[in-house]
PyMOL Python script that loads the backbone (N, CA, C, O; Angstrom):
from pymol import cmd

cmd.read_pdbstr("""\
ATOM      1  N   UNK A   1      -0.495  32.519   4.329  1.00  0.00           N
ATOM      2  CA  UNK A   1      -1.044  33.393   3.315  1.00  0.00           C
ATOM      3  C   UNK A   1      -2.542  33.631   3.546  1.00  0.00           C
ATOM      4  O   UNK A   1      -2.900  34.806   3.632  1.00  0.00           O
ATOM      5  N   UNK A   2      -3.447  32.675   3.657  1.00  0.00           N
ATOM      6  CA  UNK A   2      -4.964  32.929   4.146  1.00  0.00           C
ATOM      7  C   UNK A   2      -4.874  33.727   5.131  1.00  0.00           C
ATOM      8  O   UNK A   2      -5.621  34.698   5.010  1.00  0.00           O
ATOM      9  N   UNK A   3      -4.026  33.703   6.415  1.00  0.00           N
ATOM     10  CA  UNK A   3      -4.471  34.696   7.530  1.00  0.00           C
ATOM     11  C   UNK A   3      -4.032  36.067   7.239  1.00  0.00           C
ATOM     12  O   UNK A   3      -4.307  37.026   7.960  1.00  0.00           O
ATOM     13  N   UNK A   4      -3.195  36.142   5.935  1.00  0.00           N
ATOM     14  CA  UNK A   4      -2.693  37.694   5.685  1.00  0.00           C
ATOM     15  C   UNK A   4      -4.110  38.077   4.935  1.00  0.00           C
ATOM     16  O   UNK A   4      -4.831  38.962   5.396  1.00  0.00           O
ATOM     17  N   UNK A   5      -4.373  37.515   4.022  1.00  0.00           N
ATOM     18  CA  UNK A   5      -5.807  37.830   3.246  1.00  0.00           C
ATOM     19  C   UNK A   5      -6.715  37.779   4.328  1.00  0.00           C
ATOM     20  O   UNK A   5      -7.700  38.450   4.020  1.00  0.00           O
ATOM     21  N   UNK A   6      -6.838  37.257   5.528  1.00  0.00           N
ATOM     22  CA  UNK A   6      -7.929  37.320   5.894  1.00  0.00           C
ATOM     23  C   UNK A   6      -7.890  38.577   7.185  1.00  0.00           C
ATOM     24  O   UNK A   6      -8.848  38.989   7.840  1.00  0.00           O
ATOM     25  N   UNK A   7      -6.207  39.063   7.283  1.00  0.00           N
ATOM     26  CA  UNK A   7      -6.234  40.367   8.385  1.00  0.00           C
ATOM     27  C   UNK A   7      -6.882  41.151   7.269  1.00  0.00           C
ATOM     28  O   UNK A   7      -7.905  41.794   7.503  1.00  0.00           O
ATOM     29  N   UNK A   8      -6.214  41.125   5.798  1.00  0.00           N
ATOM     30  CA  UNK A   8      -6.691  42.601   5.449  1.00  0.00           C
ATOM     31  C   UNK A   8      -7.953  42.842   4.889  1.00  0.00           C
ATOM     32  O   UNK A   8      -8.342  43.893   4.380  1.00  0.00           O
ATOM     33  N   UNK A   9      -8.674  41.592   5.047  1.00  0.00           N
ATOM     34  CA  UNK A   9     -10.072  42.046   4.923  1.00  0.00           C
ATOM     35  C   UNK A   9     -10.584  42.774   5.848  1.00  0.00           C
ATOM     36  O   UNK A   9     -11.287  43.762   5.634  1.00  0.00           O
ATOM     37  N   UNK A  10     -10.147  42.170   7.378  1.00  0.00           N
ATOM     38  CA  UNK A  10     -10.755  42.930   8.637  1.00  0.00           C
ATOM     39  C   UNK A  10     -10.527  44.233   8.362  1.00  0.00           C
ATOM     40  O   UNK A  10     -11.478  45.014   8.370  1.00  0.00           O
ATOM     41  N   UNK A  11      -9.079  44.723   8.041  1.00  0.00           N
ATOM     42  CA  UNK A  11      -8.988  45.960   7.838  1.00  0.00           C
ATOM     43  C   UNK A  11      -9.536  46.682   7.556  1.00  0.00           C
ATOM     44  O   UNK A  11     -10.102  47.464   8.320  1.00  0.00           O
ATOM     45  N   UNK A  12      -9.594  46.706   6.006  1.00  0.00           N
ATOM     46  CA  UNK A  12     -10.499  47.070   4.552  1.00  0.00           C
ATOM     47  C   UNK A  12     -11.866  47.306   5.765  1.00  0.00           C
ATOM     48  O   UNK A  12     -12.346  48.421   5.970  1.00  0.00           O
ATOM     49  N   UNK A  13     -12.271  46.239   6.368  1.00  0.00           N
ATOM     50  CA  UNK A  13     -13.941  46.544   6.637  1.00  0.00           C
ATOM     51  C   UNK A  13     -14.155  47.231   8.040  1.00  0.00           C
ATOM     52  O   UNK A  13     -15.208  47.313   8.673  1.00  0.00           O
ATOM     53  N   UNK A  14     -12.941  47.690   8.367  1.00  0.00           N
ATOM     54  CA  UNK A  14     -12.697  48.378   9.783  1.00  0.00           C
ATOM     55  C   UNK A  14     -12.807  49.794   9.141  1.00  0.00           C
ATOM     56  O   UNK A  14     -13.733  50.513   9.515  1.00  0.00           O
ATOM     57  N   UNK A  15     -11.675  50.382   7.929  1.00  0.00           N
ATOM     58  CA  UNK A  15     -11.571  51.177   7.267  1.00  0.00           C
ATOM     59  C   UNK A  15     -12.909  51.694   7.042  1.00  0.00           C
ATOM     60  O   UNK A  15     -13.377  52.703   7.570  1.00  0.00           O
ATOM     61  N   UNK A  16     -13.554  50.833   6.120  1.00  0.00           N
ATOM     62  CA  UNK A  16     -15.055  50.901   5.864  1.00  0.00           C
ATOM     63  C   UNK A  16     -16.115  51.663   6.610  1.00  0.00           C
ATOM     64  O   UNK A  16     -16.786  52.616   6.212  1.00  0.00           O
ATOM     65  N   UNK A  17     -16.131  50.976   7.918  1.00  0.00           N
ATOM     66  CA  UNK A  17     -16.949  51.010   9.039  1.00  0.00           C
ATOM     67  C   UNK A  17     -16.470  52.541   9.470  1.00  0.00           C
ATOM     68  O   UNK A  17     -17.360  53.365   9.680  1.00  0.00           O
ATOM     69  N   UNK A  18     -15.471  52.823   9.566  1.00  0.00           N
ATOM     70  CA  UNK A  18     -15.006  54.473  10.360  1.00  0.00           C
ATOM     71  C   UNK A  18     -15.289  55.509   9.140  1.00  0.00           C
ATOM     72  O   UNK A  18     -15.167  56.715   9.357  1.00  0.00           O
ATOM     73  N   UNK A  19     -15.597  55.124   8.098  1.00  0.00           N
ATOM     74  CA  UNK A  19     -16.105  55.681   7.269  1.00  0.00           C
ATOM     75  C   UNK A  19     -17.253  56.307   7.064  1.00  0.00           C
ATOM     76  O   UNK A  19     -17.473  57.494   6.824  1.00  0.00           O
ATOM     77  N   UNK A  20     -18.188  55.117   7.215  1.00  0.00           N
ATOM     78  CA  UNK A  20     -19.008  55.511   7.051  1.00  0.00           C
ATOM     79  C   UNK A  20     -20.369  56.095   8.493  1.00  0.00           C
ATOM     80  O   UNK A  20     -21.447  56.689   8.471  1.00  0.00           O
ATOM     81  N   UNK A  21     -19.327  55.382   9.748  1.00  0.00           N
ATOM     82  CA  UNK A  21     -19.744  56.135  10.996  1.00  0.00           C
ATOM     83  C   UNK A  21     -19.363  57.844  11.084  1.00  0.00           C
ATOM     84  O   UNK A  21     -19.975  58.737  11.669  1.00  0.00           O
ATOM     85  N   UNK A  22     -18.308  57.894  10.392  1.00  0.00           N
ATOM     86  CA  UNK A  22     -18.359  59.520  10.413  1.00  0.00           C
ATOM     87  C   UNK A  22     -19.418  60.343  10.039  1.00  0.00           C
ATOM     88  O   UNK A  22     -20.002  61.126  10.788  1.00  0.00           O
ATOM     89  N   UNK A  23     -19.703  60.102   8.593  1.00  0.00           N
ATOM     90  CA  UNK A  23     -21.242  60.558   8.115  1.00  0.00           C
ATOM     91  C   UNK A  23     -22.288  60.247   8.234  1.00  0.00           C
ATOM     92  O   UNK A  23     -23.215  60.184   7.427  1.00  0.00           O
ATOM     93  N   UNK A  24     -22.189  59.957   9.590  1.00  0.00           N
ATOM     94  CA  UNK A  24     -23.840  59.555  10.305  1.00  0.00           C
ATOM     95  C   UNK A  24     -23.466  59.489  11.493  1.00  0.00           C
ATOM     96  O   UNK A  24     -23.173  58.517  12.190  1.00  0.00           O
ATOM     97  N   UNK A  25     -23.503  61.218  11.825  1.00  0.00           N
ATOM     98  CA  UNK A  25     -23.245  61.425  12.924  1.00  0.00           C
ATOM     99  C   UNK A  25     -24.626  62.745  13.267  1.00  0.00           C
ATOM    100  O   UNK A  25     -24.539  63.928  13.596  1.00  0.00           O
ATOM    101  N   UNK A  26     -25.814  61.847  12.999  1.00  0.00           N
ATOM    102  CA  UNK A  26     -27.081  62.406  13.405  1.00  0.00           C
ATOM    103  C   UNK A  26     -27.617  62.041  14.649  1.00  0.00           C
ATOM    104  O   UNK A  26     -27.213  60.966  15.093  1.00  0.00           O
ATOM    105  N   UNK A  27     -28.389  62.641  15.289  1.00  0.00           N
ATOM    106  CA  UNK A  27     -28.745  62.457  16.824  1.00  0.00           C
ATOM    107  C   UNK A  27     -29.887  61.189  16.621  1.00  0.00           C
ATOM    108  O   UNK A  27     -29.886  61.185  15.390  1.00  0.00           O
ATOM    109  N   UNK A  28     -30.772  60.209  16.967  1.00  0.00           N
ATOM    110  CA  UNK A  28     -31.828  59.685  16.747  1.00  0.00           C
ATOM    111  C   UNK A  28     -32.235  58.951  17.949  1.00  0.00           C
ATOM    112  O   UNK A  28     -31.573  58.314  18.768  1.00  0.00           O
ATOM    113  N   UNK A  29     -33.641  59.230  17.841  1.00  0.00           N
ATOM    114  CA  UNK A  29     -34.744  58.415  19.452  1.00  0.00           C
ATOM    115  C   UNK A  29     -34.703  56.991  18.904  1.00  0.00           C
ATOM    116  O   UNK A  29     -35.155  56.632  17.816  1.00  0.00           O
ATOM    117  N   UNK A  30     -33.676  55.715  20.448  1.00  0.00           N
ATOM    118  CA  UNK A  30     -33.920  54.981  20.177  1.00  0.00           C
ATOM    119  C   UNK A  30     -35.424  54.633  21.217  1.00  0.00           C
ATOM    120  O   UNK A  30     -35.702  55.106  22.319  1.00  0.00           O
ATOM    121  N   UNK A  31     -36.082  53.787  20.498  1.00  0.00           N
ATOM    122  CA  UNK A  31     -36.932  52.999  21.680  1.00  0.00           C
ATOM    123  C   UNK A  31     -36.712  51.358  21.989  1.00  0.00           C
ATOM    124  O   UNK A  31     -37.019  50.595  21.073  1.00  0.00           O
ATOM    125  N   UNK A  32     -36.406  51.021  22.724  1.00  0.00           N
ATOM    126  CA  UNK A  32     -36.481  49.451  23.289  1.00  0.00           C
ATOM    127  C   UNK A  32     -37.417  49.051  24.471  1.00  0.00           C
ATOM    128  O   UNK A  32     -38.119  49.882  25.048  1.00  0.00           O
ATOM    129  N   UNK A  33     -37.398  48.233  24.671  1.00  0.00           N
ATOM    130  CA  UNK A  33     -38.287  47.306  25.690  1.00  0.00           C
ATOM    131  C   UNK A  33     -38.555  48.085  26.389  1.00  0.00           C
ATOM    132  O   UNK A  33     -39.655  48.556  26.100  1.00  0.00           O
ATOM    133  N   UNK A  34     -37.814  48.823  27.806  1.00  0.00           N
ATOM    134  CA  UNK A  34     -38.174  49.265  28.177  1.00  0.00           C
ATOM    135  C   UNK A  34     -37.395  50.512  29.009  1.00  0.00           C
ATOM    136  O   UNK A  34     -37.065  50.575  30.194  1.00  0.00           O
ATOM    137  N   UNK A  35     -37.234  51.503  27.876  1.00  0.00           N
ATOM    138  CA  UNK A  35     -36.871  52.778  27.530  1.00  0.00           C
ATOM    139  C   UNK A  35     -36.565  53.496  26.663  1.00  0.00           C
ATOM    140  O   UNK A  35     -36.835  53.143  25.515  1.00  0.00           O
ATOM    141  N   UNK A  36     -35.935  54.680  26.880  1.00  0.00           N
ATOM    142  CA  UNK A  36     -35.714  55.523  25.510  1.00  0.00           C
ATOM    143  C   UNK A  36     -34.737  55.771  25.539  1.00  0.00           C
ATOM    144  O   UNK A  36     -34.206  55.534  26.624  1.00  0.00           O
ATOM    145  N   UNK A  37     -33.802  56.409  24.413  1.00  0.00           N
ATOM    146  CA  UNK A  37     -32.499  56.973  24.384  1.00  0.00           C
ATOM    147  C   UNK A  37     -31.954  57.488  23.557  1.00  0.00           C
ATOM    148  O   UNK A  37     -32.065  56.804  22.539  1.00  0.00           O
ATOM    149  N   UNK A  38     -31.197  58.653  23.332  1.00  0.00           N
ATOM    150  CA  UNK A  38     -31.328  59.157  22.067  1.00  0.00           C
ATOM    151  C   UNK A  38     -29.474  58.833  21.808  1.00  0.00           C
ATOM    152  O   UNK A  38     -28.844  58.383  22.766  1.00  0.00           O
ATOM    153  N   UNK A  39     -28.861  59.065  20.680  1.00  0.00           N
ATOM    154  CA  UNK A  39     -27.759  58.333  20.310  1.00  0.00           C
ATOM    155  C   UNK A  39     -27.558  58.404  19.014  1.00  0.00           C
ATOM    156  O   UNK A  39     -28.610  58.491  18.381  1.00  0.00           O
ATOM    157  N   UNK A  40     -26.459  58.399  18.293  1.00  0.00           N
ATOM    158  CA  UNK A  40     -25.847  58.844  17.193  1.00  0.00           C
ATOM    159  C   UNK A  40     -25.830  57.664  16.130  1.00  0.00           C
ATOM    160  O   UNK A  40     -25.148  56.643  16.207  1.00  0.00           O
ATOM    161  N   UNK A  41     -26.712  58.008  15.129  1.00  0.00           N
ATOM    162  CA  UNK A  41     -26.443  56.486  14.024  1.00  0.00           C
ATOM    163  C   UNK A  41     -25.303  55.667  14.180  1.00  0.00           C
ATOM    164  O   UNK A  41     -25.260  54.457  13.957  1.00  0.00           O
ATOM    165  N   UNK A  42     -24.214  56.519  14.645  1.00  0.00           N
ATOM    166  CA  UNK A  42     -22.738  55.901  13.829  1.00  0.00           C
ATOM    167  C   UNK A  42     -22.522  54.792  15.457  1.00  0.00           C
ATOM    168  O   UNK A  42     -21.951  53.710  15.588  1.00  0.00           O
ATOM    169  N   UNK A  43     -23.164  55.549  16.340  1.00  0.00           N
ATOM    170  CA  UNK A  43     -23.049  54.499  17.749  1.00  0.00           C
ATOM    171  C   UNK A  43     -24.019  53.445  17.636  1.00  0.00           C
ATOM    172  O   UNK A  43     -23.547  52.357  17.965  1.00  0.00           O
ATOM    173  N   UNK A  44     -25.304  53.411  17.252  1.00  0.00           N
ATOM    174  CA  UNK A  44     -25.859  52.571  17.158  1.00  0.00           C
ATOM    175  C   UNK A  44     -25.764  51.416  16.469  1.00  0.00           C
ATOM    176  O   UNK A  44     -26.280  50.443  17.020  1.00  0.00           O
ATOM    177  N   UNK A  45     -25.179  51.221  15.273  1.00  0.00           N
ATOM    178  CA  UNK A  45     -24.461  50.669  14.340  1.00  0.00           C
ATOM    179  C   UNK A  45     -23.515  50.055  14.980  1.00  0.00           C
ATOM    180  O   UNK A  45     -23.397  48.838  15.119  1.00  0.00           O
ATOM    181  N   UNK A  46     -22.853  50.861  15.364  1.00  0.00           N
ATOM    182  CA  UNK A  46     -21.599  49.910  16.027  1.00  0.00           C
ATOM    183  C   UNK A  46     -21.862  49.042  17.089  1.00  0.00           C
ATOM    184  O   UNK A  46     -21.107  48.074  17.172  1.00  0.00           O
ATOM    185  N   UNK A  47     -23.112  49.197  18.261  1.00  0.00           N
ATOM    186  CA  UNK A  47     -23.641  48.333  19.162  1.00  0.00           C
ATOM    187  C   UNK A  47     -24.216  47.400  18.740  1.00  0.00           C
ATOM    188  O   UNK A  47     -24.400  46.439  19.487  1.00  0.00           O
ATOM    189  N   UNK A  48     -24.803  47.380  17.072  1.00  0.00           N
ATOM    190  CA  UNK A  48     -25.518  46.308  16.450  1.00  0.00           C
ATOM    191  C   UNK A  48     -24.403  45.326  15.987  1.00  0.00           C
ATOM    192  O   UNK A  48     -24.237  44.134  16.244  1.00  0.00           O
ATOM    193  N   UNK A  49     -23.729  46.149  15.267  1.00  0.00           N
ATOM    194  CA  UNK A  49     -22.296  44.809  14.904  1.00  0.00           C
ATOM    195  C   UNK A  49     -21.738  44.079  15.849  1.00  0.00           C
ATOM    196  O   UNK A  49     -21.489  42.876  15.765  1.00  0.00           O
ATOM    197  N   UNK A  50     -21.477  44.972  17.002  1.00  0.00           N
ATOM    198  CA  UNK A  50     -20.866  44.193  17.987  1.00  0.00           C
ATOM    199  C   UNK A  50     -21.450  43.303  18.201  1.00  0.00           C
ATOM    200  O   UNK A  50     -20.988  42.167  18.084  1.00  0.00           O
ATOM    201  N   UNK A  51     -22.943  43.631  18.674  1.00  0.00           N
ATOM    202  CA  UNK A  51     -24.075  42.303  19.464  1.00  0.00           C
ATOM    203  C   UNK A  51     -24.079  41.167  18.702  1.00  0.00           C
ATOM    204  O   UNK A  51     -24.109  40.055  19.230  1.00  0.00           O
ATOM    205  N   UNK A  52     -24.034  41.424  16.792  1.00  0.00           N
ATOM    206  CA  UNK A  52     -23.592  40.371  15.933  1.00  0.00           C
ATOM    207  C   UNK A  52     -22.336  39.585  16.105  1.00  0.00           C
ATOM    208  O   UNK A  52     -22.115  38.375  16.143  1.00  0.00           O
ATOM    209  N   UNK A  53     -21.659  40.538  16.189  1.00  0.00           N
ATOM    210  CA  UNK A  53     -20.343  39.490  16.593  1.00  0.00           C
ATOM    211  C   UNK A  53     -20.388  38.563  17.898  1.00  0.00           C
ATOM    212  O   UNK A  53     -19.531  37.694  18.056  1.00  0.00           O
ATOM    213  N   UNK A  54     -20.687  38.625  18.170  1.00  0.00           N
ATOM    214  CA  UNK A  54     -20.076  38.648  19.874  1.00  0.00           C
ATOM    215  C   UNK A  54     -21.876  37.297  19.891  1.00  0.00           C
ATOM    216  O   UNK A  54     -21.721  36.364  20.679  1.00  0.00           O
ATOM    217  N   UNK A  55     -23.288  37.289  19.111  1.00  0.00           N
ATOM    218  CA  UNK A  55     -24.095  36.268  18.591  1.00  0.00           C
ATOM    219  C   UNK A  55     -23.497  34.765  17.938  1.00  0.00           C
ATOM    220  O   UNK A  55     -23.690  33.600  18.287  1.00  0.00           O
ATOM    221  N   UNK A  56     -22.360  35.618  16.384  1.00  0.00           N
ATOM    222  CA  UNK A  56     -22.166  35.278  16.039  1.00  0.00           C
ATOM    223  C   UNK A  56     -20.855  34.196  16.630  1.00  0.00           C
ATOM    224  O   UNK A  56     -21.094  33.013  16.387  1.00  0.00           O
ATOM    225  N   UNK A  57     -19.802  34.405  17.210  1.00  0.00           N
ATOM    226  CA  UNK A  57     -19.016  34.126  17.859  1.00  0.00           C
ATOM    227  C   UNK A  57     -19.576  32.530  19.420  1.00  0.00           C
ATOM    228  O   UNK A  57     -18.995  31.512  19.796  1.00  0.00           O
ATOM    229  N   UNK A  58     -20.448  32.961  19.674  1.00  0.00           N
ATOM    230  CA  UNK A  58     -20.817  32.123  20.550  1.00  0.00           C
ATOM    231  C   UNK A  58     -21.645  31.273  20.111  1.00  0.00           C
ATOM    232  O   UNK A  58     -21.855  30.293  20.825  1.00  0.00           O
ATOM    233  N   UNK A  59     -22.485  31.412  18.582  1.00  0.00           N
ATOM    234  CA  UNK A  59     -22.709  30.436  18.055  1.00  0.00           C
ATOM    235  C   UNK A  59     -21.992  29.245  17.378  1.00  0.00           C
ATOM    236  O   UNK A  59     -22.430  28.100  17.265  1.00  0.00           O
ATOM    237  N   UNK A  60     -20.689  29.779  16.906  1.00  0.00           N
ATOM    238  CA  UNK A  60     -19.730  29.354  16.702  1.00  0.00           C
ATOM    239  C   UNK A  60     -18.932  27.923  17.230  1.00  0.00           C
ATOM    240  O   UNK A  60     -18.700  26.805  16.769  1.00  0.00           O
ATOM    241  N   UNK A  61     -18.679  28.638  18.418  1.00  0.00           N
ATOM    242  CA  UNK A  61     -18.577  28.128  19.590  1.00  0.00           C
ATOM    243  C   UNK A  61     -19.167  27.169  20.473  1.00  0.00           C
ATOM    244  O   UNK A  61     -18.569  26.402  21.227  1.00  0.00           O
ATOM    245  N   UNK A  62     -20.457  27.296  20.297  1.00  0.00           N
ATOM    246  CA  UNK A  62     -21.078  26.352  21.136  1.00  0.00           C
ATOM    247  C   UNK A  62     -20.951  24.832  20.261  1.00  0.00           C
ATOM    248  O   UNK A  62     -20.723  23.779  20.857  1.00  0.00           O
ATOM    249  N   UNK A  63     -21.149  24.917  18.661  1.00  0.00           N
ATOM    250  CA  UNK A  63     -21.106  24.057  18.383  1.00  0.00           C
ATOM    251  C   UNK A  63     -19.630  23.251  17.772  1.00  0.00           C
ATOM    252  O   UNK A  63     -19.547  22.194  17.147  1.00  0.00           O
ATOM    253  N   UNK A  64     -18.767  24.001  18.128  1.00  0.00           N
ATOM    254  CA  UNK A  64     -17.490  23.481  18.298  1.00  0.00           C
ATOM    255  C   UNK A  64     -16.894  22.496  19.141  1.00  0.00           C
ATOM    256  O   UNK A  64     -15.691  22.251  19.050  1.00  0.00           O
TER     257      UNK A  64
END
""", "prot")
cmd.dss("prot")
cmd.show_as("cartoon", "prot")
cmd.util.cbc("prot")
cmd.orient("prot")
């Protein structure tokens, strides 16, 4: 029962996420270390969650 509650949260926040990447689908200058790039809110967002996950996940982990 927890892992059914806990798929359909992913869901729900997958749902969420394609949501609200649709309406922010504006062009914007990123700048980093060392370059530029221009790229769509709704992509950038999604490269930030990922990098969280994927932080989050190996922090996890290490101390497992």
């Amino acid at each position: 029962m927890k892992g059914l509650v806990f798929f359909l949260c992913i869901i729900v926040l997958l749902v969420l996420a394609v949501a609200v990447g649709s309406q922010n689908d504006a062009v914007i200058s990123v700048n980093y270390l060392i370059a530029k790039t221009e790229m769509t809110i709704a992509s950038l967002i999604a490269i930030a969650v990922g990098l969280g996950v994927v932080v989050g996940v190996l922090a996890v982990l290490s101390s497992w």
